[in-house]
N, C-alpha and C positions, 0 to 999 in steps of 0.2 A: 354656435361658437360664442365664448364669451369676447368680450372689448369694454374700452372704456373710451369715454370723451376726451379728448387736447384739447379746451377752447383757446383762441387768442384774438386778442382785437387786431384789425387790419392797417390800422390808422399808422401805424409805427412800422408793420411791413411796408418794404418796399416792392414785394410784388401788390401790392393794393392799387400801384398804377398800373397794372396790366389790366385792364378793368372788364373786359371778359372774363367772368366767373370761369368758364368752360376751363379756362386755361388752368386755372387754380384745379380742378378736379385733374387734367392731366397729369400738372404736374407731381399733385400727390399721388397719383395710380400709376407714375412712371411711366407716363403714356400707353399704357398698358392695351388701353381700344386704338389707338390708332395703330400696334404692332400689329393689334388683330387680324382689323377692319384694312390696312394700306400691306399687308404681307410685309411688314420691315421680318428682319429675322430674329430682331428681340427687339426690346424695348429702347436698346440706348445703338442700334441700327446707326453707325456714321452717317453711311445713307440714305436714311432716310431725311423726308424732305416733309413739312408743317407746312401748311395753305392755309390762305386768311381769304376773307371777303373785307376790303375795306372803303373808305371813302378818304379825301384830301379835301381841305376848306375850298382850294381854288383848283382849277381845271391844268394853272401853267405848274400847282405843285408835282403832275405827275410826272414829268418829265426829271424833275430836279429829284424825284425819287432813285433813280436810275444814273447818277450823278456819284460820282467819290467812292466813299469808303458804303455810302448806305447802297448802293446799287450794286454791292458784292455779295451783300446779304439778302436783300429783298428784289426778287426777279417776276417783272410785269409782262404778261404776257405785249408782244409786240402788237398786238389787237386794238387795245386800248390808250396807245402811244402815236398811232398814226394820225398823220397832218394830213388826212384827206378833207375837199370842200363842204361836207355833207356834217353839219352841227351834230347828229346823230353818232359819230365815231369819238366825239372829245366828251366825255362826261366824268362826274367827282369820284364814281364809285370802279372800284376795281379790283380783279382778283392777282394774289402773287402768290407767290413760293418762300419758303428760305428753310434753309437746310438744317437738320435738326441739331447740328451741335449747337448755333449760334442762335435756333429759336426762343429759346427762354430768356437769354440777357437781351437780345432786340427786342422782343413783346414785353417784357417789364420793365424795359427801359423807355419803349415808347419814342425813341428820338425825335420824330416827327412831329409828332402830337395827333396819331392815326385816328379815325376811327375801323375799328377793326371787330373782328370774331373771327374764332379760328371755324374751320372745313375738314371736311374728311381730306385725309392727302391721297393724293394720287396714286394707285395700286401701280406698282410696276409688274409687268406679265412677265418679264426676263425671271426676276427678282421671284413669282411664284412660281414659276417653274422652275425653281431648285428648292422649292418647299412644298410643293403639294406632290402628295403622293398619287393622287391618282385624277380621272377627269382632263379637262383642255390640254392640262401642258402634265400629262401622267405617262405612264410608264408606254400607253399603246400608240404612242406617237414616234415618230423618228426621230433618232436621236441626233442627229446632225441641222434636220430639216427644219423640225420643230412645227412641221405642219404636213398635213396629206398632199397627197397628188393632185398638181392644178390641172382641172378640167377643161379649165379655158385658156389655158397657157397661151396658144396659136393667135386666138384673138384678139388676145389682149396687149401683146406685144408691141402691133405698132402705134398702139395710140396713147394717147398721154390722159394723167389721170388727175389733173390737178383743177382747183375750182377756182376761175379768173374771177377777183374782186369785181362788185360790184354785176354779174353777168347775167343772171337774173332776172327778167322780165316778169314779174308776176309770180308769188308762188304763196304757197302754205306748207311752213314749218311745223312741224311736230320735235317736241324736245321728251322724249321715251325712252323704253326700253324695246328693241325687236322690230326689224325693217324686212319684210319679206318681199322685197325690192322683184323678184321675179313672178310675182302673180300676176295674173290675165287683169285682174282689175284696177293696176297701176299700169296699163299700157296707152298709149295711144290709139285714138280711134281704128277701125280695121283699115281701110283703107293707109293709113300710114306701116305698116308692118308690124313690125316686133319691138317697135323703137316703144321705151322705156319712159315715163313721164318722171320717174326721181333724177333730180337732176344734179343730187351731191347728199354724201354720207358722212359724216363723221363719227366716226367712233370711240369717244372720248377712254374707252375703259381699256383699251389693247393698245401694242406700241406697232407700227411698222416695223416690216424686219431691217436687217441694218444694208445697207447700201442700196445698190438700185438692181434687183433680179430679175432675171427677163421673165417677163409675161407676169409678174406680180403685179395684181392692182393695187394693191393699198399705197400709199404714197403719206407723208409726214405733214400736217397742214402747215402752209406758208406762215401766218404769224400764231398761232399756236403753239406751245411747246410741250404738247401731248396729245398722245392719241392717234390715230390715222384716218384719211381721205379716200372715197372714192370718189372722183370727178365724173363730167356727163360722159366723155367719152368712156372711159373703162366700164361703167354701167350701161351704155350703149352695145356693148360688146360682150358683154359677161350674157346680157337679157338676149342678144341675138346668137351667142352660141349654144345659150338653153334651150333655144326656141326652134334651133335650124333643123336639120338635116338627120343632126346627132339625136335628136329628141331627145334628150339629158335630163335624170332626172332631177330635179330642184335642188328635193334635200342632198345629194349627192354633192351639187354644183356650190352650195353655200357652205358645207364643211370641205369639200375642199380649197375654198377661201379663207378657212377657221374662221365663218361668220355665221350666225342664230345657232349657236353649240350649247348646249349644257354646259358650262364648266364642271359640276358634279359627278357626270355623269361617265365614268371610264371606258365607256362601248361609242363615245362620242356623239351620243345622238342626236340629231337639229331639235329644236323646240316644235312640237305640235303646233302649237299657236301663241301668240304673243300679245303682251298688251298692246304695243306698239301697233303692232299690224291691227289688230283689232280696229283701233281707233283710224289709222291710215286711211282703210277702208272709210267706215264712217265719214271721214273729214273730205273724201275725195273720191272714193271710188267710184267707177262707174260700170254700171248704174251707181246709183245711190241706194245703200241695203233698208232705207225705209221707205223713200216715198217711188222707187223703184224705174225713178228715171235718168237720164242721162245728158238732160240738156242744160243741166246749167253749168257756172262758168267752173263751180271744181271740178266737173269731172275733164276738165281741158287743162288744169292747173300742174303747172310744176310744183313738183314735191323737196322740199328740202327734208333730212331727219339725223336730226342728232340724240344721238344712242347713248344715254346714261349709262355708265359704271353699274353693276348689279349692285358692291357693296354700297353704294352709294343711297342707289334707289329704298336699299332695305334698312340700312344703319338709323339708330336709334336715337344719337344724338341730332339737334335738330338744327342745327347749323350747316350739314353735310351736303346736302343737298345746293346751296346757296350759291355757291362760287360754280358749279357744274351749271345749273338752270342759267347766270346771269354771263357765264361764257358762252351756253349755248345761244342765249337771246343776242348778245354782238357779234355771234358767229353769223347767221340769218341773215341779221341788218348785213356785214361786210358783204357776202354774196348775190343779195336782191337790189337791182337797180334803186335811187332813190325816186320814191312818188307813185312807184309799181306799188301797185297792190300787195301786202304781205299781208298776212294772220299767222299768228304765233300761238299755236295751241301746248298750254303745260298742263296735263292732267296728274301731277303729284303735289306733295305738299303734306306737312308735318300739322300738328296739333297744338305745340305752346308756341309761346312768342306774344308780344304785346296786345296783338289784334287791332290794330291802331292806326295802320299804315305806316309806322315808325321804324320797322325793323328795317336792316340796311339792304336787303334784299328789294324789299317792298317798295322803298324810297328810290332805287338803282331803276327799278322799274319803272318807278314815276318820273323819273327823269329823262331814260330813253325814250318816252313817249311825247316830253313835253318837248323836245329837243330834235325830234324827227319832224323832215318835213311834209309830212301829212303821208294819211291812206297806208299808216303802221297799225296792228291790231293786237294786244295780248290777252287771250281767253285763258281763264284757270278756271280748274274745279275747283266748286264748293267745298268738298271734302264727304266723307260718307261718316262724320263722326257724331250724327244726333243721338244715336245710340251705344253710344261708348261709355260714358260716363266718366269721357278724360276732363269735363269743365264742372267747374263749381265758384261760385259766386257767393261770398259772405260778408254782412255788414258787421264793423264792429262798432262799440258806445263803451262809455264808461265801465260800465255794469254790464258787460257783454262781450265773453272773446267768443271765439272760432276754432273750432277743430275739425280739421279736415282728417280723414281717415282713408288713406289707401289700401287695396289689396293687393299682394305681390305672392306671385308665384312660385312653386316651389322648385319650378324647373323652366327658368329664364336663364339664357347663359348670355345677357347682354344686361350691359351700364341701365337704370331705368333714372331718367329727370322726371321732377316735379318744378314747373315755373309759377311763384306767385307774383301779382304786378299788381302795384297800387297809386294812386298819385301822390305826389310830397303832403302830410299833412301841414298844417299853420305851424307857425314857429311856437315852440314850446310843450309843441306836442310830437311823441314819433311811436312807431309800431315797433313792437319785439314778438319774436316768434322761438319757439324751442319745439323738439323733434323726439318722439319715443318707438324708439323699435320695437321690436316683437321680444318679450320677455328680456328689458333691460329696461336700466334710468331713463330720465329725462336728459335729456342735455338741459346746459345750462341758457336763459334767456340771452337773445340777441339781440344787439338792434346795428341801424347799419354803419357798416365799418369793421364788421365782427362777422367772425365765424365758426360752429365747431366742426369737428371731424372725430368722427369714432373711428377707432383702430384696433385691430384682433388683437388677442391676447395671444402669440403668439410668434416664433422666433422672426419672422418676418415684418412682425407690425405692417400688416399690408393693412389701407384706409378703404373701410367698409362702407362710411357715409361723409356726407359731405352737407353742413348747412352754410349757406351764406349767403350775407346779407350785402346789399350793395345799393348805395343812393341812386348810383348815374351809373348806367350800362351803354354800349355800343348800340347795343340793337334794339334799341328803344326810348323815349323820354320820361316813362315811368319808372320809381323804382321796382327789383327784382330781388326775390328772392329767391334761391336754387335749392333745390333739395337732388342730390346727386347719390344712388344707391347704386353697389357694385352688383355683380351675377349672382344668383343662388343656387346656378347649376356651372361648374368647369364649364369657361368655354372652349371652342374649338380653337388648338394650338399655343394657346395661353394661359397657364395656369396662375389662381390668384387665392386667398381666401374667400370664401364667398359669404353673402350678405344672409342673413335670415329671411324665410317666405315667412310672409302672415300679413297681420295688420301694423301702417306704420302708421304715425300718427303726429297731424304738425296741429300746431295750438299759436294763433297768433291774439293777439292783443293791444291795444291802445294805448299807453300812456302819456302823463305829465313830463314834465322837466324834473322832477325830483325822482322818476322813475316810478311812480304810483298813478294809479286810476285817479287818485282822490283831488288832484290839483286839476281836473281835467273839466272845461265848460261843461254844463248839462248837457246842453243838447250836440257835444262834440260826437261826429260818429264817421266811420270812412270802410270806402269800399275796396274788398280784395276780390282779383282774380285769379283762380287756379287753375292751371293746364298739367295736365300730363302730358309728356312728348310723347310721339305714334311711335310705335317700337310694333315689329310682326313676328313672330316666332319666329323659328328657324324651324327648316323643313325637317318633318323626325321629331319633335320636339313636342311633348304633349302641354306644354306652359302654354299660360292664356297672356293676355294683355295688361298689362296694372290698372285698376280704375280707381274709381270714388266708392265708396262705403254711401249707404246712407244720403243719397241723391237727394236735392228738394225741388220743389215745382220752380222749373224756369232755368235750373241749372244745363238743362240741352240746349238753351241759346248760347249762344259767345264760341260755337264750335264748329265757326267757319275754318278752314285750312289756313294755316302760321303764314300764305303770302295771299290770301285772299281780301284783305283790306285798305287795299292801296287807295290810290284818289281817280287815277283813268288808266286801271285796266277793267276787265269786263269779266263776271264772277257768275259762274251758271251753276243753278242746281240743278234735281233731277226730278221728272215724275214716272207714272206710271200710265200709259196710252189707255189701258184697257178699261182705268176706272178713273184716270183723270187727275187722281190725288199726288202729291208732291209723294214719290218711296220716301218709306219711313226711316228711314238712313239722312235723307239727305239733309249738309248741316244748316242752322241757322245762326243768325249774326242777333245781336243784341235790339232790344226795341229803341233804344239810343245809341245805337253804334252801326257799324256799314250792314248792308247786307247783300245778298245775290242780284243783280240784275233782272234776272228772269230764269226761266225754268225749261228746260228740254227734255225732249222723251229719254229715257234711258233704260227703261222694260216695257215691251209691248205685248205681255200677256202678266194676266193675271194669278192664275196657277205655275207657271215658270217665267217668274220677273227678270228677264235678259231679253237682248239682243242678238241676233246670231249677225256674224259680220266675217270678215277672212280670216282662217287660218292659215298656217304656213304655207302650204301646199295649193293650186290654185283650185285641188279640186275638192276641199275639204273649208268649214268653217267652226267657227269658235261664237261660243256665246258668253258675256260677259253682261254685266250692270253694273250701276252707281253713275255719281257724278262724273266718273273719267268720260263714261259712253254719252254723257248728257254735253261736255261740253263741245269735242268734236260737231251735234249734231247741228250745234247752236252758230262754233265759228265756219262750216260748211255756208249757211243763209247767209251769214255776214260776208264772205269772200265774196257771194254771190251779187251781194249790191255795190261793194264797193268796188268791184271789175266793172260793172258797169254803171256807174252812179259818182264814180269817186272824180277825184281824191276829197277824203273827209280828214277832219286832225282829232285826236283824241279825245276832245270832248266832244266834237257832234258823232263822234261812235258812239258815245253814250248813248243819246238822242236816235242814233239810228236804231240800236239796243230794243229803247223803250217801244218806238215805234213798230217794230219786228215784234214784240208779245202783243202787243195792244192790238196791231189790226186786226188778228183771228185770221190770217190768210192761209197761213201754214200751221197744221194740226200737230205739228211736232215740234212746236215752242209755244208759252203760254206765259202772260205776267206773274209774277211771283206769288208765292202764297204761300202758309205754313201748313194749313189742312189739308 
C-alpha cells in the first residue's frame, strides 16, 4: 500500500506535554490496540477505561491525587493509599485508571505534573463475553450462569474467602500465568491432610460475579478494584473436596470454578500445563524437582500467586506489563506479615526500555525494597533474548551515521516498537534520525521535539508509522526515540490498514548547531541504543518476531529483560547442568552496565535442554527451559537462608546472592559467566 509522510515539529503541539511517546502512537491509531488487546467494543468504547503506571515527586501528593475535580478522573487503587505502620505501603510510584473519554485531555494536560506511561487497560470479561464468539465466555456456556456447575459448592459455602492484610507468616510469591492450586506438590506434609499450602490467589484477568453466590469462591479483593480473590479458607476447601471422599477430578474441579480454562478454546479445556505451575513447583514444591528432597524451608512455605491477564502476558507494547507486575508486587507485601520472610519471583519481562534502572517500573521496584523493612526479596529473569537479535549498539562521529535495519513480517497482526536511547549530547550538538520503509521515501530528518507519521493513501488515512523523537521521556533519563509500526497481517477483531513486511530501515546521525556534520568537534562522537520490544506471534500465526538485520560482534549484550536493571533486585540467568555452560539464550547486560547476579540451572540435559516440573494435573508433568525455570531455582535457596538466617535488607541480599554462587555448595546455582 502506498502513503506518504505528515511531518510536524512537536514544540508548538500541545500534546508534546503528554511526554509518553506511546500515547502519541495511540492516539493517532485511535487507540486502535487497546480496543484489541482490553476488548473495549470499538476504539472510541465510552467505556472503556486507560491505565497508567506513574510516580508523584512526594509521597503526601498521592493522597491530594484523589482530591476535587482530579480524583473523578484519575482513580488509585486503595492499595497504595493506605495509612498502614509499615513504610513499605506508602511509596511515589503508583498505578491508576481514568476512563477513556477524559484520558487524552488529563495525559496531555498533565495537571499534576505526573510522571507516567500508559498500560495495557484492563480487559473486562463481562465486556468479552458479548464479543467473543466462542471459547471462556462462548456460546457452550450457560447462558444465565455464565460458568459450569460448582463442584464444590457444599464446601465452600461456609467459609469465607477473603485474604486478611498483613496475615501472612512467611511466604513465596509468584507473579505468573496458571496456578494449579490442587496438585499433590503444593500440599502440606502427609501427616497434616489435604490442607493446601497456597494461601491466596489473585486473579487479576477475570471479574468476580456480581454479588455474593452461595458456594462461590472467588470473592472481589478488598483494596483492588479488579480482578478476583481466593482466600486460605475457600482454597482449604476447594483442595479438600478434590481430595475427599468424592475423588473429583482436578481438571473437572478447576473449570468448574472457570479457573486454568483456555479462553480459546470452545470445548473449554483446562490447560495441560502452565507456566505458572511449572515454576510453582520449582520455587516450592515438595520435593524439590531438582535436588529431589524435601527438607528445606520452601517446601514448608506459603504460596502467594498472582495470575497475570493472558493479554497482558502476550501484548507487544512494552509498557503492559508494568502497572500488572507493580500491583502484584504490593499485593504480596499487603498480605505477608512485615519482617517474614517473602521472595517475590517475576519471571516475564519485555526487551526495550532504557536498561538503566530508570524506567518507572524498575525504579517502583527499587523503592519497595529500599523502603521495606527488611527479609523482602525480588528475583527476575534474565530474559532468553541473547539470540534474538532485538539489540543493537551503534557509535556515531562526524563522518559516520548509523543504520539500523529491521526485518518485519509478513504476517504480524500486532503494533511492532523499535526504542532507540541515547544520553543528551554537549550543547550544540544533537542527533537526527529518519526512517525508510519497505519500497517508499525516506522521511524527512528529525531531531527532538519532532516527529513524522506516514499515513495510507487511502479513504481512511489510518497511520502506518510512527517516528518520534523526544528529549525527556517518563520512563527513563535518557533520550528516546520510537519507531512505532502498525500489523501487516488484519488483526483479530480490528480492522486497520496495515503496514508493509520487509526491511525497515532508521539512519541516525550527529550533528552541529547549524544542522551539519561540519560544525561538529573532531573527535565528537555518541552512543545509541536499540531495542526491539518482545512481541510473540499469536497462536496460528506463521509470522516470526522483527529483529536486526546485519548484527555486529557484541550487539547480544545489552539484552538483559526491560526490568532487569534495577539497583536491589536480584537478576538470574540460566545454565545448562549437563555441560555446565550458561544456555545459549540466556541474556547478557553490557560490559559497563548491570548484569545478572548469578546463574541457575535451567536445563538438566543436554540432548533435551528442559526441566520437567508439574503439570496441571498431579499425575502428569510439563518440561519447560530458559531464564523463567532458572530464576525459581535460584529464589527457592534464597527463601531457604533467609527463613532461617534472616532478616536481611536488600542490599545484604545482594551479598547473600553472591555468597550462594561462590561457595559451590549447591550444583544448581553458579557465579556468573558468559561462556
Amino acid at each position: 500500500m502506498s502513503g506518504r509522510w505528515d511531518d510536524r515539529t512537536l514544540t508548538k503541539d500541545p500534546a508534546t506535554k503528554a511526554r509518553d511517546p506511546y500515547l502519541r502512537w495511540a492516539m493517532h491509531t485511535k487507540w486502535r490496540g487497546f480496543a484489541q488487546q482490553a476488548g473495549w467494543s470499538s476504539a472510541n468504547d465510552p467505556e472503556g477505561e486507560v491505565r497508567i503506571i506513574g510516580r508523584v515527586m512526594d509521597v503526601a501528593n498521592l493522597t491530594q491525587l484523589q482530591e476535587g475535580d482530579v480524583g473523578n478522573c484519575l482513580k488509585i487503587p486503595k492499595l497504595y493509599l493506605s495509612k498502614l505502620p509499615d513504610t513499605h505501603y506508602q511509596t511515589r510510584h503508583f498505578t491508576a485508571t481514568l476512563p477513556r473519554r477524559a484520558a487524552e485531555k488529563w495525559l496531555i494536560d498533565n495537571p499534576l505534573g505526573l510522571s507516567w506511561r500508559l498500560a495495557l487497560s484492563m480487559r473486562d470479561p463481562l465486556q468479552a463475553a458479548r464479543t467473543t464468539s466462542k471459547g471462556l465466555y462462548g456460546p457452550d456456556r450457560d447462558a444465565v450462569e455464565m460458568r459450569a456447575t460448582n463442584l464444590v459448592e457444599a464446601e465452600v459455602t461456609a467459609t469465607g474467602s477473603f485474604v486478611h492484610p498483613q496475615s501472612i507468616d512467611g511466604a513465596i510469591a509468584l507473579i505468573d500465568h496458571g496456578c494449579p492450586f490442587l496438585h499433590t506438590q503444593f500440599r502440606e506434609r502427609p501427616e497434616a491432610g489435604s490442607n493446601t499450602r497456597v494461601a491466596a490467589i489473585w486473579d487479576q484477568g477475570a471479574a468476580p460475579r456480581p454479588g455474593k453466590p452461595k458456594g462461590w469462591p472467588w470473592r472481589k479483593p478488598g483494596k483492588l478494584p479488579y480482578g478476583r480473590e481466593l482466600g486460605p479458607a475457600a482454597l482449604e476447601a476447594i483442595t479438600r473436596a478434590a481430595s475427599g471422599e468424592a475423588v473429583l477430578d482436578e481438571t473437572a474441579v478447576y473449570r468448574s470454578i472457570d479457573f486454568m480454562i483456555d479462553v480459546d478454546d470452545a470445548r473449554r479445556r483446562v490447560w495441560y500445563g502452565t507456566h505458572g505451575g511449572h515454576l510453582m513447583d520449582m520455587i516450592a514444591g515438595r520435593p524439590d524437582p531438582l535436588s529431589k528432597q524435601e527438607e528445606d524451608s520452601a517446601s514448608d512455605a506459603q504460596l502467594v500467586f498472582v495470575q497475570l491477564p493472558m493479554a497482558a502476558a502476550l501484548d507487544s507494547a512494552g509498557a503492559s506489563l508494568s502497572a500488572h507486575l507493580l500491583d502484584g508486587v504490593r499485593y504480596a507485601l499487603s498480605v505477608c506479615k512485615p519482617e517474614s520472610p517473602l521472595v517475590i519471583n517475576i519471571s516475564y519481562g519485555g526487551h526495550a526500555g532504557p536498561h538503566d534502572g530508570s524506567s518507572l517500573l524498575e525504579s517502583a521496584l527499587d523503592e519497595v525494597l529500599a523502603n521495606c523493612s527488611g527479609n523482602v526479596a525480588i528475583v527476575l529473569a534474565a530474559g532468553n533474548a541473547r539470540e534474538s537479535r532485538c539489540h543493537a549498539r551503534r557509535q556515531l562521529r562526524p563522518n559516520r551515521s548509523a543504520l539500523l535495519r529491521i526485518a518485519l513480517s509478513a504476517f504480524d497482526s500486532t503494533d511492532t516498537f523499535a526504542e532507540l536511547w541515547y544520553e543528551k549530547p554537549p550543547a550544540g550538538q544533537k542527533v537526527q534520525l529518519r526512517v525508510l520503509p519497505p519500497n517508499r521515501q525516506w522521511s524527512r530528518w528529525i531531531g527532538p521535539g519532532d516527529e513524522s507519521v506516514l499515513r495510507a493513501d487511502s479513504a481512511s488515512r489510518d497511520v502506518l508509522a510512527l517516528l518520534r523523537h523526544d528529549e525527556t521521556v517518563p520512563n527513563g533519563k535518557r533520550c528516546m526515540v520510537l519507531l512505532a509500526v502498525a500489523p501487516t497481517e488484519q488483526p483479530k477483531d480490528v480492522s486497520c490498514d496495515l503496514a508493509e513486511a520487509g526491511e525497515w530501515q532508521i539512519e541516525a546521525r550527529l550533528v552541529g548547531a547549524d544542522g551539519t556534520a561540519s560544525s561538529l568537534p573532531a573527535d565528537a562522537h555518541l552512543t545509541i541504543d536499540a531495542w526491539i520490544e518482545r512481541e510473540d506471534p499469536n497462536r496460528g500465526s506463521s509470522g516470526h518476531r522483527p529483529y536486526f538485520i546485519d548484527q555486529e560482534p557484541g550487539d547480544e549484550r545489552g539484552t538483559l529483560s526491560s526490568i532487569a536493571t534495577g539497583e536491589l533486585t536480584l537478576v538470574v540467568g540460566g545454565f545448562n547442568m549437563a555441560t555446565g555452560r550458561p544456555a545459549p539464550y540466556s541474556s547478557l547486560g553490557e560490559n559497563d552496565g548491570p548484569k545478572p547476579a548469578l546463574l541457575a540451572a535451567c536445563e538438566d540435559d543436554e540432548a533435551e535442554p528442559t526441566i520437567a516440573a508439574a503439570a496441571t494435573r498431579s499425575s502428569e508433568v510439563l518440561r519447560l527451559n530458559g531464564t523463567s525455570v532458572a530464576t525459581p531455582v535460584f529464589a527457592r535457596r534464597l527463601y531457604h537462608v533467609m527463613k532461617q538466617h534472616g532478616p536481611f535488607s536488600a542490599t545484604e541480599l545482594r551479598e547473600v546472592a553472591t555468597f550462594l554462587a561462590l561457595s559451590g555448595v549447591d550444583p544448581h546455582i553458579k557465579p556468573y559467566a558468559e561462556d
